[in-house]
C-alpha positions in Angstrom: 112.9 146.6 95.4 113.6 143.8 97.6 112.8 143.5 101.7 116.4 143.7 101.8 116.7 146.9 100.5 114.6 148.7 103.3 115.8 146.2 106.2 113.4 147.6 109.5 113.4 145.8 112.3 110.5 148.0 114.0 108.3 146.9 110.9 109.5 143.1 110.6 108.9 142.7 115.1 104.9 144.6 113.9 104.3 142.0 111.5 105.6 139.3 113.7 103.5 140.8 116.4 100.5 140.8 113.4 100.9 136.9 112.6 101.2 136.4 115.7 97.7 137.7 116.3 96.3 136.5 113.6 97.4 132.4 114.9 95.9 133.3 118.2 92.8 134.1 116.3 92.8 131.0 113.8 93.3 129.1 117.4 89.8 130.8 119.5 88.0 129.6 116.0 89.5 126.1 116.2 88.1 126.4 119.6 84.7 127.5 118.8 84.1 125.8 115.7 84.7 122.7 118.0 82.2 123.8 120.6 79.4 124.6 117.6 80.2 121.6 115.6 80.6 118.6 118.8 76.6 117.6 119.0 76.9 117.7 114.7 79.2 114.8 114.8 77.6 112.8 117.4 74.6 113.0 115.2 76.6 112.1 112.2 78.0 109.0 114.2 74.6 107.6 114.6 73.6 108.0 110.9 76.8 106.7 109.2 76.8 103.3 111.9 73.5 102.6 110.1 75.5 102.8 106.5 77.5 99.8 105.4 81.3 100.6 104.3 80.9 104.2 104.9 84.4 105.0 105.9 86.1 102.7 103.4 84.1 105.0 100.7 85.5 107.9 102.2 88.8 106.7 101.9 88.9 106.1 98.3 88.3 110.2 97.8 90.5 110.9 100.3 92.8 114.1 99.5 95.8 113.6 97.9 98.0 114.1 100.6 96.2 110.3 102.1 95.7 108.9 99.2 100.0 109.1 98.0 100.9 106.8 100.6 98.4 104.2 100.8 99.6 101.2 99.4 97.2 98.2 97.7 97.7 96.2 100.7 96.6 99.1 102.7 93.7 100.1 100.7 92.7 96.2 101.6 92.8 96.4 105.1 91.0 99.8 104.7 88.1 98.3 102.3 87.6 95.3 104.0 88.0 96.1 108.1 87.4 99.6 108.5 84.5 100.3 110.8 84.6 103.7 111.8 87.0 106.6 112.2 86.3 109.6 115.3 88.7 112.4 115.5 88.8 114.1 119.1 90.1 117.4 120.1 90.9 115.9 123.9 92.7 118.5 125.4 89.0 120.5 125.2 87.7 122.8 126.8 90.3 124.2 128.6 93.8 123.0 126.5 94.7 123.8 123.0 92.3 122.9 120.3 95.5 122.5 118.1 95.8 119.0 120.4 93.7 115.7 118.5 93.6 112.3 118.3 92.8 109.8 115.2 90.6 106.6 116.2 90.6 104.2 114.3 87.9 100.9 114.7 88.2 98.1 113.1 86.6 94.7 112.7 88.1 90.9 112.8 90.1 90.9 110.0 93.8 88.5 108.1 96.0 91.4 109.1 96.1 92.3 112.7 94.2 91.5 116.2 93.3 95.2 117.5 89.9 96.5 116.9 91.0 99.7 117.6 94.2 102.1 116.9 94.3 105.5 118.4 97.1 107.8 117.4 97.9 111.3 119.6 99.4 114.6 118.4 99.8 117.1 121.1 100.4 120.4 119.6 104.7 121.7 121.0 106.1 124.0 121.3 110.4 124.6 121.2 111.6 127.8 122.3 115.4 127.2 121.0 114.8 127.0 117.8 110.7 128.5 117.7 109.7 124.8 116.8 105.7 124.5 116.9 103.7 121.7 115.7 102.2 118.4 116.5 104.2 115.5 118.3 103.0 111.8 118.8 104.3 108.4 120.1 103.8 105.2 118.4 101.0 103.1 118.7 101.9 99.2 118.4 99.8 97.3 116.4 99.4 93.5 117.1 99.9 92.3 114.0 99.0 88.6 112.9 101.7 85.8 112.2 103.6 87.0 108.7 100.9 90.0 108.4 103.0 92.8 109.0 102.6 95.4 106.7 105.4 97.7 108.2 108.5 94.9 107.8 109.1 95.8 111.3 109.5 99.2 111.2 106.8 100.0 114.0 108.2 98.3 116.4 111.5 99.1 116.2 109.8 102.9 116.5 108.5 102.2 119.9 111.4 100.5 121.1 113.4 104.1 119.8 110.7 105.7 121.9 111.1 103.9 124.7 115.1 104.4 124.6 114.6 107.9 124.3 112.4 107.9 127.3 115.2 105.9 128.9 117.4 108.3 128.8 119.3 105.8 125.9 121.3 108.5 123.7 123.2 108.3 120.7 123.7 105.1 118.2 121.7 102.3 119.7 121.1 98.7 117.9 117.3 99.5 117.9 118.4 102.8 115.7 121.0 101.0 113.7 118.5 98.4 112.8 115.8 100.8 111.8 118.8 102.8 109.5 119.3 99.2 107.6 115.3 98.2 106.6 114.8 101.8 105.5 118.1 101.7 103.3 116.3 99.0 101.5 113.0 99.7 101.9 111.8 101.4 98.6 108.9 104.3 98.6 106.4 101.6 97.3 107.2 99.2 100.3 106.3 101.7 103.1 103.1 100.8 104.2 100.6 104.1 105.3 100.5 101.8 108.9 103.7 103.3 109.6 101.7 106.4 110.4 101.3 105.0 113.3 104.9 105.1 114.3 105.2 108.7 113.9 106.7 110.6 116.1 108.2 114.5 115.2 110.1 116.5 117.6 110.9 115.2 120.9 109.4 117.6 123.1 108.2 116.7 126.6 105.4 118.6 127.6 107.2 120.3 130.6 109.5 121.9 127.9 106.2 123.1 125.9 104.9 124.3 128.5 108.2 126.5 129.4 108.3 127.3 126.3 104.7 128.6 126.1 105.4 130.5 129.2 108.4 132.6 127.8 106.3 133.1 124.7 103.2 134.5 126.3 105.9 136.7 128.1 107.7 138.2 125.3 104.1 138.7 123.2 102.7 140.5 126.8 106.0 142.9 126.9 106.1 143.5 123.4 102.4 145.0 123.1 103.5 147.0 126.2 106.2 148.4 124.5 109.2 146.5 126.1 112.5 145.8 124.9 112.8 142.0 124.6 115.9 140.3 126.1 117.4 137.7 124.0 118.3 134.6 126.5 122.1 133.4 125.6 121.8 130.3 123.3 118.4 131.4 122.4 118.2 131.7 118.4 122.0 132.0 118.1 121.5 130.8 114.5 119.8 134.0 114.0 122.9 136.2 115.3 125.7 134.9 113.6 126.7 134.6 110.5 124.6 136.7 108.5 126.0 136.9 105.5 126.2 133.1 105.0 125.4 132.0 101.8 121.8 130.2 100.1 123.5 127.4 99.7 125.2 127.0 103.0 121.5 127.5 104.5 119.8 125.1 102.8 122.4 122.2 103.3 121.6 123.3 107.3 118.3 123.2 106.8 118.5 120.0 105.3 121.0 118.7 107.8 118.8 119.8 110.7 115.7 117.9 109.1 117.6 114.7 108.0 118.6 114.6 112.3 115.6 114.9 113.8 113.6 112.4 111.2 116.6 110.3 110.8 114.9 107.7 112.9 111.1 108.5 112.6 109.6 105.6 110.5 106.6 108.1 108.8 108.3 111.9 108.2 105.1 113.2 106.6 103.1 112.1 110.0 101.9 115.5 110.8 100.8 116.3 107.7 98.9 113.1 107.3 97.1 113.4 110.7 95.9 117.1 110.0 95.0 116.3 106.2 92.6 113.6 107.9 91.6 115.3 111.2 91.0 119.0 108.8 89.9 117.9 105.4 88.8 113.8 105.5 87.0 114.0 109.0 84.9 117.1 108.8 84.6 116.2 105.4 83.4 112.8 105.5 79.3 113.1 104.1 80.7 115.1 101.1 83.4 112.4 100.5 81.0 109.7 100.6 78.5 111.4 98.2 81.1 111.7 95.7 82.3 108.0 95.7 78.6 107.0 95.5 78.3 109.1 92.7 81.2 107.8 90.7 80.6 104.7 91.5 76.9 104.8 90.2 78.4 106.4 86.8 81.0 103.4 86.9 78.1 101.2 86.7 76.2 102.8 84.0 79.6 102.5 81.9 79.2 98.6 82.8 75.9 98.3 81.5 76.7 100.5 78.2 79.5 97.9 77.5 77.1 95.7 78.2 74.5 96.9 75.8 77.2 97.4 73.3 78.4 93.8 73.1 74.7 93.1 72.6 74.0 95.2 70.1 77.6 93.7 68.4 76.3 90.3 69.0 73.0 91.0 67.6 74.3 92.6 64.7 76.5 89.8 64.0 73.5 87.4 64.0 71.6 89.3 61.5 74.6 89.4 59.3 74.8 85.7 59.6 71.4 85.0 59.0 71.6 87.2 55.7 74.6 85.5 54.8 72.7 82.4 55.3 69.7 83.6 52.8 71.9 84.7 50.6 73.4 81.2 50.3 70.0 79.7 50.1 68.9 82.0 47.2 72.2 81.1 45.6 71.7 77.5 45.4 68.6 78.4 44.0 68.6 80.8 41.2 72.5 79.3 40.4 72.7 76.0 41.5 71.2 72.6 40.2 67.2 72.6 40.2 65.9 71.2 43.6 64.1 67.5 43.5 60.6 67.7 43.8 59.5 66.4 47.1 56.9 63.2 46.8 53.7 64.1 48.2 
């Protein structure tokens, strides 16, 4: 029997009511794992800056969700510059954990001038359409004559950024632009650097915060038992049209995610900054273990090859020098007699 068939809407508002909880819960850890965990890292931080390459050798385990859009030329800047990565939960100890920033440090290197790059997500919230999730801006990078690994993409994100700010709606050259390198741009040419031009929803914080408000509102009347006043406008979607078809919802669904990203340079941004601030980050030690490990077993599979082509080369010797005896004893038992040497 399907949900449909016993449609509550008492028992779907309990277990909204129970997930929420349960976030607000996975939050206050967030929050104290922080607390427990902030004098671990700083101790980590002065180990690892005594280690040589230790973040590049995190990055070649780094989870899959990384590791699919790092391109060679990236994995290059990574190997070679990469100093040191520190994730920060800044809005601590009074904001929302759900808040970080990415820091990347980096040493003189052919690609770019900056020695360091630090990307923020703030963690939104949209009450129209109960959007939550993390938002950023782009971060320019200063990249050296003909080094530019984004093909201008970046920039033309924080000149969008800065329109938007602007007030600068609707088709502008800087979004036109953007629409023609990514038409040609294929999935192999987008550099992980445009990470840094990611960008999400645009949500200011003063409508996050309003948002937030409303919320905490509704969740307070609700346990008290309060009938909840739908706001016109708010969740419409929700309201109408109910019997509209699968299909019909998916091509809105689609439609809806095709406008907002339609001019954000890195889609998967999000996911990318909590794969490396949740998994890579905390993560790090056992990371580094494992690419020590494989690359110790790489080298013993050197040195067997090695000892292999030895023991070939060897053998072929041997079967040379037999080769050569056998010719010897040839010429002997077969051949003409030998002269007798004058003493």
């Amino acid at each position: 029997m399907s949900a449909g068939d016993s449609d509550n809407p008492v028992l779907y508002e309990q277990l909204e009511d129970l997930q929420d909880e349960f976030e607000q819960v996975d939050v206050e850890l967030l929050r104290m794992q922080h607390k427990l965990t902030r004098d671990l890292y700083v101790k980590r931080d002065k180990i690892i800056s005594k280690i040589p390459n230790f973040w590049p050798l995190v990055f070649e385990q780094a989870p899959p969700e990384i590791d699919e859009y790092m391109q060679l030329e990236d994995a290059a800047v990574i190997s070679s510059a990469l100093k040191n990565l520190h994730v920060e939960r800044f809005e601590l100890p009074d904001g929302n954990p759900r808040s970080f920033s990415i820091k990347f440090e980096f040493t003189d290197n052919d690609w770019f001038h900056n020695k360091t790059l630090e990307k923020k997500f703030w963690w939104r919230l949209r009450k129209k359409d109960d959007f939550s999730g993390l938002v950023s801006e782009p971060v320019e990078i200063d990249w050296k004559p003909g080094k530019d690994l984004t093909n201008g993409l970046l920039t033309l994100a924080k000149k969008i950024h800065e329109d938007d700010k602007a007030g600068k709606s609707g088709d502008t050259e800087n979004k036109r632009q953007l629409c023609k390198i990514k038409a040609v741009a294929s999935t192999e040419s987008r550099s992980f650097f445009n990470f840094f031009g990611f960008r999400g929803h645009y949500i200011t914080e003063e409508e996050s915060l309003e948002a937030t408000k409303a919320v905490e509102e509704e969740r307070k009347a609700r346990k008290e038992g309060k009938e909840i006043e739908v706001k016109e406008g708010e969740n419409a979607d929700a309201d109408e049209d109910v019997d509209v078809g699968g299909d019909d919802e998916e091509h809105d669904a689609q439609d809806e995610y095709e406008s907002e990203y339609k001019y954000d340079v890195f889609p998967p941004g999000a996911e990318i900054a909590l794969a490396i601030a949740e998994d890579l980050w905390p993560e790090a030690i056992q990371l580094f273990q494992e690419s020590e490990e494989l690359a110790a077993i790489n080298e013993m599979d050197v040195g067997d090859d090695e000892d292999d082509e030895d023991d070939k080369d060897d053998q072929m010797a041997e079967d040379e020098d037999e080769d050569e005896g056998e010719n010897e004893s040839e010429g002997k038992d077969g051949g003409q007699p030998s002269k007798k040497r004058k003493v």
